[in-house]
C-alpha positions as a printed NumPy array, in Angstrom:
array([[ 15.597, -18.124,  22.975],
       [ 12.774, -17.19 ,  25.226],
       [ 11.545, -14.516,  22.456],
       [ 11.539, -16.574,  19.407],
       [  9.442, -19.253,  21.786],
       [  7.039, -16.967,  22.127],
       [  6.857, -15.566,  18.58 ],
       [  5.883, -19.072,  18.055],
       [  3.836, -19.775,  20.674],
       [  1.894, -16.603,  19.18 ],
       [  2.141, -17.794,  15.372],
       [  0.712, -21.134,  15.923],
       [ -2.191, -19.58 ,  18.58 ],
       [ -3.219, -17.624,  15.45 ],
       [ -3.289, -20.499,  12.763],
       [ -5.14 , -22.769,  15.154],
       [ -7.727, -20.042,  16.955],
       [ -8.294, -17.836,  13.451],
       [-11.812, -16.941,  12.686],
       [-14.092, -16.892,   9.921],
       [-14.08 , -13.273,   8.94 ],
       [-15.357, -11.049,   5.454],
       [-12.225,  -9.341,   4.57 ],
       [-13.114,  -6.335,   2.278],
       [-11.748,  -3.327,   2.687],
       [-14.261,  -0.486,   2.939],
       [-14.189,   0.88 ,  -0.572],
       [-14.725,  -2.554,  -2.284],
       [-17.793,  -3.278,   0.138],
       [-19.181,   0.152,  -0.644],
       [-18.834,  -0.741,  -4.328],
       [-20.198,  -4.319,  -4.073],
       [-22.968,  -2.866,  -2.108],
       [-24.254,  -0.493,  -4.147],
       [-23.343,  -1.761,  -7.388],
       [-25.531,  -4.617,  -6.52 ],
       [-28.698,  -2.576,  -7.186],
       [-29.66 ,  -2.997, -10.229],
       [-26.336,  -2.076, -12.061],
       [-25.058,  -5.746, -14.47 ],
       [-22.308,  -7.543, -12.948],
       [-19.288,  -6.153, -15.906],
       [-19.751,  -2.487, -14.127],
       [-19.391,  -4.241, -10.345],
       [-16.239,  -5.675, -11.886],
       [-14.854,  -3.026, -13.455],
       [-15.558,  -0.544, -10.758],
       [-13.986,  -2.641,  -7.888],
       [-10.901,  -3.02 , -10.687],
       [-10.387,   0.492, -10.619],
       [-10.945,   0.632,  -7.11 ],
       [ -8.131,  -2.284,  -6.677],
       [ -5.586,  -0.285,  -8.585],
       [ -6.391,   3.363,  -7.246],
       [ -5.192,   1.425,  -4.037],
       [ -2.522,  -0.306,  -5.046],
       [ -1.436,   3.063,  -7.105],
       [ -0.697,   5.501,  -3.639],
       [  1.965,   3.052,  -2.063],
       [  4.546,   3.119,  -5.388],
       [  4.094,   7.181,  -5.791],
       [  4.861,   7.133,  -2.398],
       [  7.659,   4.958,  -3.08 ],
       [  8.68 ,   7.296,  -6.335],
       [  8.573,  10.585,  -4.852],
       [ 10.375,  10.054,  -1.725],
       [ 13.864,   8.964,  -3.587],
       [ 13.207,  11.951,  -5.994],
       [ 13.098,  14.058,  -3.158],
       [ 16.559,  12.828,  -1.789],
       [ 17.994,  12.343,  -4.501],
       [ 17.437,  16.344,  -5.528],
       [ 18.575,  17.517,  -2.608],
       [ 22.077,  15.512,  -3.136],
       [ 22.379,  17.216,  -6.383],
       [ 21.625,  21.045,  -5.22 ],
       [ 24.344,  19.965,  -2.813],
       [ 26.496,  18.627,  -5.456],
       [ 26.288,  21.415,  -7.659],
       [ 26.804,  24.069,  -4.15 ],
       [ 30.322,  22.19 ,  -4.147],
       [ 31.287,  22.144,  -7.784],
       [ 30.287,  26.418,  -7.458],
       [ 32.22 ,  26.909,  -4.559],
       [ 35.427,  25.015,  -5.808],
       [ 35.404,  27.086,  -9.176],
       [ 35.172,  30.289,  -7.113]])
C-alpha cells in the first residue's frame, strides 16, 4: 500500500512540477542546425526523416537477431539429438 502511495505521490509531483524543455535528441538538433544554413526546407525534412528511421531501425534488428540467435542454437541441439538417437 505504502509503495503504490508513493508511486503516486511521485506521478502526480511530475505532471504538476514538469518543465518547459526542447526535446530533440542530438542527431535531429545537429540536423536542424546545420541544415538551417542555407540548405531549402524539403532537404531539412528529408534528412531528419532518415535520421527518424535510422533510429527507430537499431531497436527491431535488435529485436530480430536475438530470437535468431536462440532459436539456432535450439536447432544445432535438436539435430545433436536426432544424430545421437540414429547412432
Amino acid at each position: 500500500m505504502r509503495i503504490g502511495l508513493v508511486f503516486l505521490f511521485l506521478f502526480l509531483g511530475a505532471l504538476l512540477f514538469n518543465s518547459d524543455v526542447e526535446a530533440q535528441c542530438a542527431m535531429c538538433k545537429a540536423v536542424a542546425e546545420t541544415g538551417s544554413q542555407g540548405q531549402d526546407q524539403s532537404s531539412i525534412g528529408e534528412q531528419l526523416n532518415i535520421g527518424i528511421i535510422f533510429l527507430m531501425a537499431i531497436p527491431y534488428l535488435f529485436i530480430l537477431i536475438i530470437p535468431m540467435i536462440l532459436f539456432r542454437r535450439h536447432i544445432k541441439g535438436f539435430f545433436r539429438e536426432l544424430r545421437d538417437v540414429h547412432k
